[in-house]
C-alpha positions in Angstrom: 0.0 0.0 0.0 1.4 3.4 -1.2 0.4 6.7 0.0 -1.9 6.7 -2.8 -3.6 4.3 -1.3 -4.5 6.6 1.9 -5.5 9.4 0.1 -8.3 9.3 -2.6 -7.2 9.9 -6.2 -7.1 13.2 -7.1 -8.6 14.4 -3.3 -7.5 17.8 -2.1 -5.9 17.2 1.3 -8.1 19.3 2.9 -11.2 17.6 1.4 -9.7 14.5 3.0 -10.8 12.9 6.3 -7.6 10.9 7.2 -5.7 14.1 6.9 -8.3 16.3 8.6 -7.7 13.6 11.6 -4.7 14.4 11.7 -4.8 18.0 11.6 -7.3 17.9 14.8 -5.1 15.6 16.4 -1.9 18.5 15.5 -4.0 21.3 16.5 -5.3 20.1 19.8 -1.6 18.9 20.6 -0.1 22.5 20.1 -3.4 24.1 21.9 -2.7 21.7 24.3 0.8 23.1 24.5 -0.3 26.5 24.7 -2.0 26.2 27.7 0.4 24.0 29.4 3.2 26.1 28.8 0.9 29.1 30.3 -0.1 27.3 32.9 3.5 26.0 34.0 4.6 29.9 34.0 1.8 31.1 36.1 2.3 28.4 38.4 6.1 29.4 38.7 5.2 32.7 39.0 3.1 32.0 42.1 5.5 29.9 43.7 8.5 31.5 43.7 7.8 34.9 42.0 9.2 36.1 37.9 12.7 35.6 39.2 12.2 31.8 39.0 10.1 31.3 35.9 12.8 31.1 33.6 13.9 28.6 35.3 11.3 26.1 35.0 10.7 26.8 31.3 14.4 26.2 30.9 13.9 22.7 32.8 11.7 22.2 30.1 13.5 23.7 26.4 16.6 22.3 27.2 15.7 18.2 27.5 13.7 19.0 24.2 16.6 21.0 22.6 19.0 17.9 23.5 16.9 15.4 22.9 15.2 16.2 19.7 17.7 14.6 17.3 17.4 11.2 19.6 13.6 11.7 19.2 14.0 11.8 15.7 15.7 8.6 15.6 12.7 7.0 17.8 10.4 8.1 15.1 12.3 6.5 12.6 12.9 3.3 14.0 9.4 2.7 15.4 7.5 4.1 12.8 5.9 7.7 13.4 2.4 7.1 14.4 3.2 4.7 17.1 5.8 6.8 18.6 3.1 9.9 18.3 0.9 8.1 20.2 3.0 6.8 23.0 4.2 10.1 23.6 1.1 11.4 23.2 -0.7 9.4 25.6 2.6 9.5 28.2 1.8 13.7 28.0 -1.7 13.0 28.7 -0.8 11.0 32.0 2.0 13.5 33.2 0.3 16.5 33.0 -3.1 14.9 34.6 -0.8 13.5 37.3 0.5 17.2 37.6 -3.2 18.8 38.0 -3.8 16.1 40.3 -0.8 17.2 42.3 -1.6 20.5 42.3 -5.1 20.2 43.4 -3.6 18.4 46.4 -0.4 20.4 47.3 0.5 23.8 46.3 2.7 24.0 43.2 6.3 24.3 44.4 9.2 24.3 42.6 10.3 20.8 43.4 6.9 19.6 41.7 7.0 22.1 38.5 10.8 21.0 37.5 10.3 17.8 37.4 6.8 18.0 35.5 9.0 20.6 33.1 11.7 18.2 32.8 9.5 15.1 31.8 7.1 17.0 29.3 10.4 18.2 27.4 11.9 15.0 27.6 9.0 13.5 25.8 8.0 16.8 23.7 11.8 16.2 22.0 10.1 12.6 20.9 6.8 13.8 20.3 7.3 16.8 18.0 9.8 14.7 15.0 7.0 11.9 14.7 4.2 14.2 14.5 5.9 16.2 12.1 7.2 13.2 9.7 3.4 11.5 9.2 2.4 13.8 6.2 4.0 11.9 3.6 2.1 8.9 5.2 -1.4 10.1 5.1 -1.6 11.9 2.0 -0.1 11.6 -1.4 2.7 13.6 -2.5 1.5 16.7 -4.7 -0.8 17.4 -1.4 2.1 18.2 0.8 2.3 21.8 0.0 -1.5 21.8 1.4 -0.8 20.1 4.0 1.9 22.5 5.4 -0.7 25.6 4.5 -2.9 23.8 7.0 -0.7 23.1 9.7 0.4 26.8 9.2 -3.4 28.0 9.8 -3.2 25.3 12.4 -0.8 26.7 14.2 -2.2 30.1 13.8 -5.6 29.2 15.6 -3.6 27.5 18.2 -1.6 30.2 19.2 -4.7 32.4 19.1 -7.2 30.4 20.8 -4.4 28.5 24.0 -4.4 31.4 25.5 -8.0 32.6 25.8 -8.7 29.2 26.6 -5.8 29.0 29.4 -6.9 32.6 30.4 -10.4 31.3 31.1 -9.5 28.0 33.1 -6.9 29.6 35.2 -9.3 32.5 36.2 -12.1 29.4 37.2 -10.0 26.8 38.2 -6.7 27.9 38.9 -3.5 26.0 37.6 -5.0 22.6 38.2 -7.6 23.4 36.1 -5.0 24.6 33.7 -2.6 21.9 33.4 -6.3 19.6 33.1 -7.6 21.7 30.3 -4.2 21.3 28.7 -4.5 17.1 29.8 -7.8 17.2 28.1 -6.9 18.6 24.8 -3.3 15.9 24.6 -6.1 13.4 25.5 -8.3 14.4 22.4 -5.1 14.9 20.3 -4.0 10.5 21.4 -8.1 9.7 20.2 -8.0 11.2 16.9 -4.3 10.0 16.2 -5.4 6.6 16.9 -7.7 7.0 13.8 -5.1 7.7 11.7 -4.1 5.7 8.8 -0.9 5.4 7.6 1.2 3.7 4.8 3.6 1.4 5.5 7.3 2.3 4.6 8.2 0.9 0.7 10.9 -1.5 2.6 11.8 -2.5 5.6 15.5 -2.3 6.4 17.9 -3.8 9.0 18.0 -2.4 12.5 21.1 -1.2 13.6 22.3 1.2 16.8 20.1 4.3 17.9 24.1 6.0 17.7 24.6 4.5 14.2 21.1 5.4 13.2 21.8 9.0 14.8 24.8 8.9 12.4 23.0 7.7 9.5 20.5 10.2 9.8 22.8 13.0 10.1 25.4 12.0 7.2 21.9 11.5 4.8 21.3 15.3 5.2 24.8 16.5 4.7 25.3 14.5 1.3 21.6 15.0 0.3 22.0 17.7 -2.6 18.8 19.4 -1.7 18.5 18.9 1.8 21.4 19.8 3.2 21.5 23.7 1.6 17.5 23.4 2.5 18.3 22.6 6.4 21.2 25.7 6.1 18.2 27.9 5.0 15.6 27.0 7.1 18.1 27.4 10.2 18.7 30.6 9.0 15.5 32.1 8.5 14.2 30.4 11.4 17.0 32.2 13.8 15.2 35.0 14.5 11.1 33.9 13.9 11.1 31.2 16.1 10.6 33.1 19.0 13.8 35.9 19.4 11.3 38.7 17.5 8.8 38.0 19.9 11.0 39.4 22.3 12.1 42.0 20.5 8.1 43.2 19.9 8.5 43.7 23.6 11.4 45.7 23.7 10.5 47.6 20.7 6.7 48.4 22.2 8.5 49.7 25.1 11.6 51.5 23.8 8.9 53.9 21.1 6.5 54.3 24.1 3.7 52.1 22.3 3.3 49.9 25.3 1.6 46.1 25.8 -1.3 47.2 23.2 0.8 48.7 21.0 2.7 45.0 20.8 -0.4 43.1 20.7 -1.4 44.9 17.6 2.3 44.2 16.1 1.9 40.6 16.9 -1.4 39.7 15.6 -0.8 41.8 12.6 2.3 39.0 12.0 -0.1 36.2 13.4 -2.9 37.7 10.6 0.2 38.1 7.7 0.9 34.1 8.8 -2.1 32.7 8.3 -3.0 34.7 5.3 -0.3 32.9 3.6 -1.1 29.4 5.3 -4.2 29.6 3.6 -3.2 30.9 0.5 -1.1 27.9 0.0 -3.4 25.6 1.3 -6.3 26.5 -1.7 -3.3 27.6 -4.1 -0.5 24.5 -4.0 1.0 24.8 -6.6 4.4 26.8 -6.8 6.3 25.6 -10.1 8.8 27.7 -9.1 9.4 27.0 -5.2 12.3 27.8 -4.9 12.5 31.6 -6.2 9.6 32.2 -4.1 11.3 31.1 -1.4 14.3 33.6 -1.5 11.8 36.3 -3.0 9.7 35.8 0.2 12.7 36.0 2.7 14.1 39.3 0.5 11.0 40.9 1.4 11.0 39.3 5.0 14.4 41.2 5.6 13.6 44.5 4.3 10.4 44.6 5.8 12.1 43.6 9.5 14.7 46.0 9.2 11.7 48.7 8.0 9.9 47.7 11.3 12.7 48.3 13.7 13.0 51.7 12.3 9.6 52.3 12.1 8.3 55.7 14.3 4.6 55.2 14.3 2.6 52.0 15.1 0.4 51.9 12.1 3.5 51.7 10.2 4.7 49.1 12.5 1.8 46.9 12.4 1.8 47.2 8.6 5.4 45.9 8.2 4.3 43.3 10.8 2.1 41.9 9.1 4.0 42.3 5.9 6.7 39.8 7.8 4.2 37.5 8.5 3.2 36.9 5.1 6.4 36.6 4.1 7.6 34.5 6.9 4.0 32.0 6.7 5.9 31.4 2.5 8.8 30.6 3.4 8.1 28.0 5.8 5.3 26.7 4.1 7.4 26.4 0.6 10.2 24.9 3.4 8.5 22.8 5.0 7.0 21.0 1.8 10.3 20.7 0.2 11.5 18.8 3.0 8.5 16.0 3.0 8.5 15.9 -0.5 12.8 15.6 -1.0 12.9 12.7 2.1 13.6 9.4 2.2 10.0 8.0 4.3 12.6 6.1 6.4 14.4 9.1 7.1 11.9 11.7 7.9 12.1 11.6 11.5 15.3 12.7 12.3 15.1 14.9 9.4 12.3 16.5 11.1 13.9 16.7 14.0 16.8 18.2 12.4 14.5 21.1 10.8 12.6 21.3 14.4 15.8 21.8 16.0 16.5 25.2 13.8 13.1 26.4 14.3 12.3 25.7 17.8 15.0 24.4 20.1 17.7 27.2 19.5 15.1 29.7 20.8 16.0 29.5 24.4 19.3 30.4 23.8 19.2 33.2 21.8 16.6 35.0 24.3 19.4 36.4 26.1 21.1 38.2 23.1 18.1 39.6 22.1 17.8 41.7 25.4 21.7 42.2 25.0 21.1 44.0 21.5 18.3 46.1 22.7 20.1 47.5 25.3 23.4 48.0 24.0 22.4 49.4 20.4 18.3 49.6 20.6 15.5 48.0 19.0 16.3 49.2 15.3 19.3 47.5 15.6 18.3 44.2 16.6 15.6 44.0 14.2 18.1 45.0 11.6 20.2 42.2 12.2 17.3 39.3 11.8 17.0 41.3 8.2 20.5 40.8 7.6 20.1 36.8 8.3 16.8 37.0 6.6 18.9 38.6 3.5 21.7 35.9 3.9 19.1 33.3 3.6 17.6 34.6 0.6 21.1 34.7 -1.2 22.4 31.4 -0.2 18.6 29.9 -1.4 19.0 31.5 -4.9 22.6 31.0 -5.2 22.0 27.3 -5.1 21.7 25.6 -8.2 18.9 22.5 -7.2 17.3 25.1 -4.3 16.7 27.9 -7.5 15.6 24.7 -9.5 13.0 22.8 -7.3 9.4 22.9 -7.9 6.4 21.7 -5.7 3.3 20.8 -8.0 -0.4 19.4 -7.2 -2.6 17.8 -9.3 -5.9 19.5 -7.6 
């Protein structure tokens, strides 16, 4: 059985129930997420005051950070659905045990760091066999789609985690929190267990996790598109994975704008973000991917280095979401590439690889961010993300199979 097998001829993905399965399953995850990681800072907060929350989400990015590669060798070696929904279901218990706790003792810091320290430990699994299923469910000219919709995914996640964490921890405190966020992993495991999948084209022998780690590692470097496509997305993910965030903050405060003034630059990106998500999820066809990816992070750099300059919010919320656009392209176009390019057997660590650049460097980049800002000001640090945006957008165009590579669809 093929892929083509999963999906119905000539289906749009988003007309198709095994991937709209798994697109709840992903979106209830990450909402889950949302309010987990909101709940485990408020709890911190209340414990042992700001000072200490940094601490506890450090207990947590760091396992994930050095585990993710391992987590893509899990993936790869069990098959991606059955590691997703182990992981999936051991989240579930944790953070159930943790509201549990809570509900019984107040939340200290020697109950929080642990809980932390788990959840990353099997996030860093979790997030590489989630992310490596596409190319099982669907068949391969709906990949493009199917990044739009995890991009719009994402999107509503990120909008709706925190109303709904905002709600439950004003009712029922961080125990209800951390169950809300138990809840929606526990939907997330149901609807994955639905899921159909194709099996891989052939099996192969088993060798070490740390030859498997190897394997996976040398397959990217020689691969002639994925290795200059992991050096891109690294790039342009440097800054967008979290780092600008920070710098809204600092940038809100510095022109006197304040918190509004950086809500409205944020969801402006947020709105730019999806936009694009769904522009590629009707509209999945790029014949010329790979242009549109360094036109995309062109215009991402000018219009970052335009919004750290920028002296009126209007204009700051306009380049915002101008960014977001471009940004929601360029890992859409990305992130299709790389499901399209890999090996089935490899697309765990691969993914873990690409997660890696986009999420797990975050943490330690926070710290230069403030650094920047309060050395040489806000213009300046948004400045330099347009000069790695702008490095990015060379190096994609100034390689030969990245300038070349298409993505079709036949819907």
């Amino acid at each position: 059985m093929t892929s083509y097998d999963i999906a119905a001829p000539g289906l749009p993905a988003y007309r198709d129930i095994n991937v709209l399965r798994w697109l709840a399953a992903y979106t209830a995850s990450v909402t889950g997420d949302v309010v987990y990681f909101l709940a485990l800072s408020w709890s911190a907060t209340r414990a042992a005051g700001p000072s200490q929350v940094g601490l506890v989400i450090a207990a947590g990015a760091l396992p994930r950070a050095v585990l993710m590669i391992g987590g893509g060798v899990v993936a790869d070696r069990f098959g991606p659905r059955r590691v997703a929904v182990a992981s999936d279901a051991t989240r579930c218990v944790v953070i159930l045990a943790a509201a549990a706790a809570v509900l019984l003792v107040s939340p200290h810091l020697w109950l929080l760091i642990p809980v932390a320290l788990v959840f990353g430990v099997v996030d860093a699994v979790f997030m590489p066999a989630v992310g490596a299923l596409p190319p099982r469910i669907t068949a391969p000219e709906q990949l493009t789609r199917v990044q739009g919709m995890r991009g719009l995914s994402i999107r509503l996640s990120n909008a709706a985690g925190p109303l709904l964490a905002g709600v439950v921890l004003a009712v029922g405190g961080a125990a209800g929190a951390f169950a809300a966020a138990g809840a929606l992993f526990a939907i997330s495991l149901a609807l994955l267990l639905t899921v159909r999948v194709s099996p891989l084209p052939s099996a192969r022998q088993r060798t070490s996790a740390r030859s498997e780690l190897s394997d996976g590692l040398r397959y990217i470097r020689r691969h002639q598109m994925l290795a200059p496509l992991v050096t891109v997305i690294g790039l342009s993910e440097m800054c967008f994975s979290g780092p600008v965030a920070a710098g809204l903050v600092l940038l809100a405060d510095e022109r006197g704008w304040g918190a509004a003034g950086m809500g409205w630059i944020a969801s402006a990106f947020s709105i730019g973000a999806a936009a694009a998500a769904l522009l590629l999820t009707v509209w999945a066809r790029i014949p010329r991917a790979g242009p549109a990816m360094s036109g995309a992070l062109f215009i991402t750099a000018v219009g970052a280095v335009a919004l750290g300059h920028a002296r009126s919010l209007p204009l700051a919320v306009a380049f915002g979401a101008l960014i977001g656009l471009t940004n929601g392209v360029t890992a859409t176009v990305t992130g299709a590439l790389i499901q399209t390019e890999t090996d089935p057997r490899y697309l765990g660590r691969v993914t873990a690889v690409t997660t890696l650049c986009a999420l797990g460097l975050a943490p330690v980049l926070f710290p230069l961010v403030g650094v920047t800002v309060a050395v040489w000001g806000a213009a300046m640090f948004f400045t330099v993300c347009g000069g790695i945006c702008l490095i990015a957008a060379v190096f994609g165009i100034s390689v030969p199979v990245l300038r070349r590579a298409e993505l079709s669809s036949l819907k």
